[in-house]
C-alpha positions as CSV (number, residue, x, y, z in Angstrom):
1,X,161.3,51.7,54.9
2,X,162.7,48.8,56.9
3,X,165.9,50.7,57.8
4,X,163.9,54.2,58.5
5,X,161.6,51.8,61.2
6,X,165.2,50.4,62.7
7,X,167.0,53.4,62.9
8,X,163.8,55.4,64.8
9,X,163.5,52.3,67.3
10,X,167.3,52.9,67.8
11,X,166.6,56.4,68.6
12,X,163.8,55.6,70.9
13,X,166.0,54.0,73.0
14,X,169.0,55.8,73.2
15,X,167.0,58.4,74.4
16,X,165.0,56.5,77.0
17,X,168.5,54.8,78.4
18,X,170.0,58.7,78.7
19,X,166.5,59.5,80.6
20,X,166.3,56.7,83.4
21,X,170.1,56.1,84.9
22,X,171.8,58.9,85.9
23,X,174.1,58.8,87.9
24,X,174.9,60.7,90.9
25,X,178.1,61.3,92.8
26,X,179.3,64.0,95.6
27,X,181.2,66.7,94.5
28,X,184.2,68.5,96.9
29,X,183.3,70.6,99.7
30,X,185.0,73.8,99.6
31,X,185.3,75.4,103.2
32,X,185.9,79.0,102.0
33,X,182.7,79.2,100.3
34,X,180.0,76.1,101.1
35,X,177.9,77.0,104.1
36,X,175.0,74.9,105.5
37,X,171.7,75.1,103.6
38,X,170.3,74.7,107.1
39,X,172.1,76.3,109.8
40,X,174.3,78.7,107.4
41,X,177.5,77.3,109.3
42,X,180.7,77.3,107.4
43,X,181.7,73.4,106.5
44,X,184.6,73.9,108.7
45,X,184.8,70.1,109.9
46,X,184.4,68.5,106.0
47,X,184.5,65.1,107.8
48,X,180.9,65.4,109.1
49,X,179.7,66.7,105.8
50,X,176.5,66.0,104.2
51,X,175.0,67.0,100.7
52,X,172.0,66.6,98.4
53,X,172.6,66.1,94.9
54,X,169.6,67.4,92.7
55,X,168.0,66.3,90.1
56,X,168.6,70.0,88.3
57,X,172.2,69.3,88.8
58,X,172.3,71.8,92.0
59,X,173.8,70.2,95.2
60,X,172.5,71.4,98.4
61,X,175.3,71.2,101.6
62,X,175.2,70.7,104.9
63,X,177.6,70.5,108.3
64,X,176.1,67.6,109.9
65,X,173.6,64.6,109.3
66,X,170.6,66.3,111.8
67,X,170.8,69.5,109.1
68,X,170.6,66.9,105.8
69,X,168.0,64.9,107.6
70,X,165.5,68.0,108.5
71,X,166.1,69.3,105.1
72,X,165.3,65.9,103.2
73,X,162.1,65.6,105.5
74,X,161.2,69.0,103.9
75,X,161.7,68.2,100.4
76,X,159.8,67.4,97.6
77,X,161.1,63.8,96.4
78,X,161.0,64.4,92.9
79,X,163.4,66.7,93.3
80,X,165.9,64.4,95.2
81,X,169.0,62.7,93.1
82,X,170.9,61.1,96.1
83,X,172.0,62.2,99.4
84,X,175.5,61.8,101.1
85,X,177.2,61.5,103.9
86,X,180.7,61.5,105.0
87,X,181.6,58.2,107.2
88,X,182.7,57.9,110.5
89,X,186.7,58.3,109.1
90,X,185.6,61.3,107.3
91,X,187.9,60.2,103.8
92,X,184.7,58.1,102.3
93,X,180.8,59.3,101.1
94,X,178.3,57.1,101.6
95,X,174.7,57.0,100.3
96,X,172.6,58.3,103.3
97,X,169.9,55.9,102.8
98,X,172.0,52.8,103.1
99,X,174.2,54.0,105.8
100,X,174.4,53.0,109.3
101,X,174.3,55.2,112.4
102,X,175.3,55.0,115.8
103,X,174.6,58.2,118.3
104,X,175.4,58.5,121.8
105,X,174.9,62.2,123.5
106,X,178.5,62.4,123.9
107,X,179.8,62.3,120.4
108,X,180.9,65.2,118.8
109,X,179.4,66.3,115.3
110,X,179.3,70.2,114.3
111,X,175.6,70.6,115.3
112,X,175.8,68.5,118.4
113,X,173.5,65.8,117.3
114,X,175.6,62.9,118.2
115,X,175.0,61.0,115.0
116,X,177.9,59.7,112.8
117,X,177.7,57.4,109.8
118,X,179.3,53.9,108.9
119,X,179.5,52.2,105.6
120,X,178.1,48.9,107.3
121,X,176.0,47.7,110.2
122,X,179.2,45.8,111.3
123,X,181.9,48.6,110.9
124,X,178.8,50.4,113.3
125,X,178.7,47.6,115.7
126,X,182.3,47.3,116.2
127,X,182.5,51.2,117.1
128,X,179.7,50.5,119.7
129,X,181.7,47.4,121.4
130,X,185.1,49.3,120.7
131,X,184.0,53.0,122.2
132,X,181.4,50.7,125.1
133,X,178.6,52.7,124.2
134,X,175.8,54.3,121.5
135,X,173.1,53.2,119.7
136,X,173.0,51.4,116.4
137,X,170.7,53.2,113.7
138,X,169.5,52.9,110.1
139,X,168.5,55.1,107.9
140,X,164.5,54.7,108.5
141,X,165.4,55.5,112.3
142,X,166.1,59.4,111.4
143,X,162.7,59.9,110.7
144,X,161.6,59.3,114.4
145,X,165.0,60.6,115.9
146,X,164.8,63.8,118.4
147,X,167.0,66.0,116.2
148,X,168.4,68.8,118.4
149,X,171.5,69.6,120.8
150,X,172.3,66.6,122.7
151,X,174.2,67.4,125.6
């Protein structure tokens, strides 16, 4: 009886670790056939790339940061696993939501946003001091930010 009870609590949580940590991670962008779940754009430029990993195990892709945002604003959270971007060098994903951002009107992303990503607040600062201009974002500043063509 003993042994039945231990091997049942075992069970319980084995199955209650498998439930609560899974872990999500950016799969490869395939010009030829990914197109923007926003815009429909080809993901010519895989350096600006963004994508949504589902819960379902779907990924949703985008060609730019201002498509990923508007379509996360849209979304039902439940359904959200993680979200990506690509950084500034375009060879690294970061998490979207711990990213930093630095737009200036005169950067160039696919969608003409102006918004690129860094891994750190520092690596965004130094970009700012280094190019002599943008503007240092976070990830709670794409809520309010004017997403459109910024010319």
């Amino acid at each position: 009886m003993k042994k039945r009870w231990l091997v049942g609590i075992f069970a319980i949580v084995l199955c209650l670790q498998a439930c609560g940590n899974k872990e999500y991670k950016p799969r490869k962008i395939v010009s030829e056939t990914d197109i923007c779940k926003i815009c429909n754009m080809s993901i010519v430029h895989k350096e600006y790339a963004g994508e949504i990993a589902l819960k379902n195990g779907d990924y949703e892709i985008f060609d730019d940061l201002g498509c990923l945002v508007e379509y996360m604003k849209d979304m039902d959270e439940d359904d959200l696993g993680k979200a990506f971007i690509k950084d500034k060098s375009g060879k690294k994903w970061l998490d979207v939501k711990t990213a930093s951002y630095v737009y200036d009107k005169d950067i160039w992303t696919p969608m003409s946003y102006g918004v690129i990503a860094f891994q750190t607040k520092d690596k965004a600062k130094k970009y700012i001091e280094k190019e002599g201009k943008g503007e240092l974002l976070s990830y709670s500043d794409l809520d309010t930010f004017k997403w459109g063509v910024h010319h």
